[in-house]
C-alpha positions in Angstrom: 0.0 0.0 0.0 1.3 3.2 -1.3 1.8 6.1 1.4 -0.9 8.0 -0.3 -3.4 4.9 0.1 -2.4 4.7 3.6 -3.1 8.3 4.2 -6.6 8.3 2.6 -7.1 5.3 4.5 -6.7 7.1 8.4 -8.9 9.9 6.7 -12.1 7.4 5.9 -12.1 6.6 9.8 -10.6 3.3 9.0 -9.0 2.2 12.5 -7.0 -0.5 10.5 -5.4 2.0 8.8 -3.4 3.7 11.9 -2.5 0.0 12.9 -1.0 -0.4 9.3 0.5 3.4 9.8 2.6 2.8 13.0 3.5 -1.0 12.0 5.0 0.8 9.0 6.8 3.7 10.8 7.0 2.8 14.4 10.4 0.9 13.7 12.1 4.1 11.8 11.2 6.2 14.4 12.4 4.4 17.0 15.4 4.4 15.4 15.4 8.0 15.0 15.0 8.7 18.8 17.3 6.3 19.3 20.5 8.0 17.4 19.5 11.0 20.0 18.1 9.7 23.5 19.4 6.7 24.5 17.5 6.2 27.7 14.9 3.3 26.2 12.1 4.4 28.9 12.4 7.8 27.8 12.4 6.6 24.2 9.2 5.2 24.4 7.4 8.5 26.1 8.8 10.4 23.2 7.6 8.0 21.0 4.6 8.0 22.6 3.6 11.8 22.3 4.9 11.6 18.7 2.2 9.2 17.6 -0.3 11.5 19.0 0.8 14.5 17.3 1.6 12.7 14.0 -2.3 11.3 14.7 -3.7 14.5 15.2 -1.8 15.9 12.4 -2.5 13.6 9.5 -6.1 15.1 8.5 -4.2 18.5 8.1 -0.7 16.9 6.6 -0.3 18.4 3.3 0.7 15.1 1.1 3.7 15.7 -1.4 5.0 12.7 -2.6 5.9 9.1 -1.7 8.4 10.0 1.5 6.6 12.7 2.6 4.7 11.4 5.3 8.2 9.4 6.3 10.1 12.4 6.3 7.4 14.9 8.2 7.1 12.6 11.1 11.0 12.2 11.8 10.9 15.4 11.9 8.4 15.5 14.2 10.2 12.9 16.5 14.1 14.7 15.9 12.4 17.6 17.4 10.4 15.7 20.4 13.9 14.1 21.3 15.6 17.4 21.1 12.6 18.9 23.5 13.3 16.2 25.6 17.6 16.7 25.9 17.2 20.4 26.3 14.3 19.5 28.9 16.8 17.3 30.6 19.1 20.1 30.7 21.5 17.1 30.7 23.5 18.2 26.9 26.9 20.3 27.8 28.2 22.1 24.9 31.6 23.2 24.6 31.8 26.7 23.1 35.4 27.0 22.1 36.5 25.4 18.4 39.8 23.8 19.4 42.8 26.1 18.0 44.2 23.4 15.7 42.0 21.1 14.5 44.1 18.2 13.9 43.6 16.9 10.2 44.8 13.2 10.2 45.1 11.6 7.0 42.0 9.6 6.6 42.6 6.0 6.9 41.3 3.3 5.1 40.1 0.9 7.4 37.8 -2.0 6.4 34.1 -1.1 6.7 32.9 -1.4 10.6 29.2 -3.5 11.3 26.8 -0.7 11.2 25.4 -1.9 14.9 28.7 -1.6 16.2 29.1 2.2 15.1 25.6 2.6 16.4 26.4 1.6 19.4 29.8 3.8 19.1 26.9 6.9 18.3 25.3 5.9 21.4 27.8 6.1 23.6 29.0 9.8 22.7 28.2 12.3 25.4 24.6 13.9 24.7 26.0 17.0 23.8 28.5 15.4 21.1 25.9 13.3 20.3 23.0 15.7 19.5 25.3 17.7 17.3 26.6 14.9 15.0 23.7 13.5 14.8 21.8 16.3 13.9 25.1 17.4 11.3 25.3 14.2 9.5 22.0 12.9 9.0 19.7 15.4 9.4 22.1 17.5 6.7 21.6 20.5 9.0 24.0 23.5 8.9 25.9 24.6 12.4 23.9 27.8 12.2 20.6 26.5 11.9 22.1 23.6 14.8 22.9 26.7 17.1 19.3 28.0 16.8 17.5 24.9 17.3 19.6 24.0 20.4 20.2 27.6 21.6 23.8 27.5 21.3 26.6 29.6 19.7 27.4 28.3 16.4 31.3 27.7 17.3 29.6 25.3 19.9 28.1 23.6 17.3 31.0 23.2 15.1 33.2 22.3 18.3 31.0 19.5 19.6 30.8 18.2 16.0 34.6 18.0 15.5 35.1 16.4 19.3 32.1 13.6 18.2 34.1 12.9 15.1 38.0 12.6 16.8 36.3 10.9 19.5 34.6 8.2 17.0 37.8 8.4 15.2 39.7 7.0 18.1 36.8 4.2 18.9 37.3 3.1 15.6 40.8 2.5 15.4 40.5 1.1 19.2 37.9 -1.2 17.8 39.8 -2.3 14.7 43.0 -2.4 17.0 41.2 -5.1 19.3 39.9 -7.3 16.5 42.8 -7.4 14.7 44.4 -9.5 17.4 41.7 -11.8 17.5 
């Protein structure tokens, strides 16, 4: 069923058709949250209130295409999970770019298991975290970053170079201990 089919369906009333909605999305925005909170009760609140707006929304959602409807609600849950860090008051951001970034030759390394540099993600502090995250696959600029989190757009660029160099170093550490095994 096309996305278009799906939408029309929730609009007749259907109740089958938000069943068939969140079986279809409920795993992609998990993982959305996920890259950003990593506390799994708190993932599921979020979650939670996301499916309510994204329900309350669809009568009003202005289709545009297969992916829209994929696209508006991440967005919707990228900014829930960002409510809920800056709620937290538990993200630190570093204001200060470092004075020389050091530019190591990229390495070629063999490609790492995608879980294992989730995990990697994960385990950046919140701050670091929310930035890169936010930077690499949202495709946000540091400026519009600096407004959405309230921070100085140095911060922004500083917490994304100190999530890179510090998932830099897991790498190699990670390639270092399975090389000997």
């Amino acid at each position: 069923m096309s996305e278009r089919e799906l939408l029309e369906l929730i609009r007749s009333g259907d109740p089958s058709g938000m069943r068939m909605f969140y079986d279809r999305y409920a795993g992609y925005l998990t993982a959305v949250c996920s890259r950003y909170v990593v506390d799994r009760s708190a993932v599921k609140d979020i979650l939670q209130e996301a499916f309510i707006k994204i329900f309350k929304g669809l009568d009003s959602f202005e289709y545009r295409g297969e992916g829209s409807i994929k696209a508006w609600t991440g967005r919707i849950v990228v900014n829930d999970s960002l409510k809920y860090l800056k709620g937290s008051s538990r993200i630190e951001f570093i204001d200060e770019i470092p004075d020389s970034p050091e530019e190591e030759e990229e390495e070629v390394m063999p490609a790492i298991p995608p879980s294992v540099l989730q995990e990697m993600i994960k385990q950046l502090p919140d701050g670091y975290r929310t930035v890169f995250n936010l930077f690499v696959f949202e495709k946000k600029p540091h400026k519009e970053i600096a407004v959405l989190l309230g921070i100085k757009e140095n911060s922004s660029a500083s917490q994304y170079f100190r999530a890179r160099a510090l998932l830099a170093k897991n790498i190699k550490d990670y390639w270092k201990e399975h090389e000997q095994q």
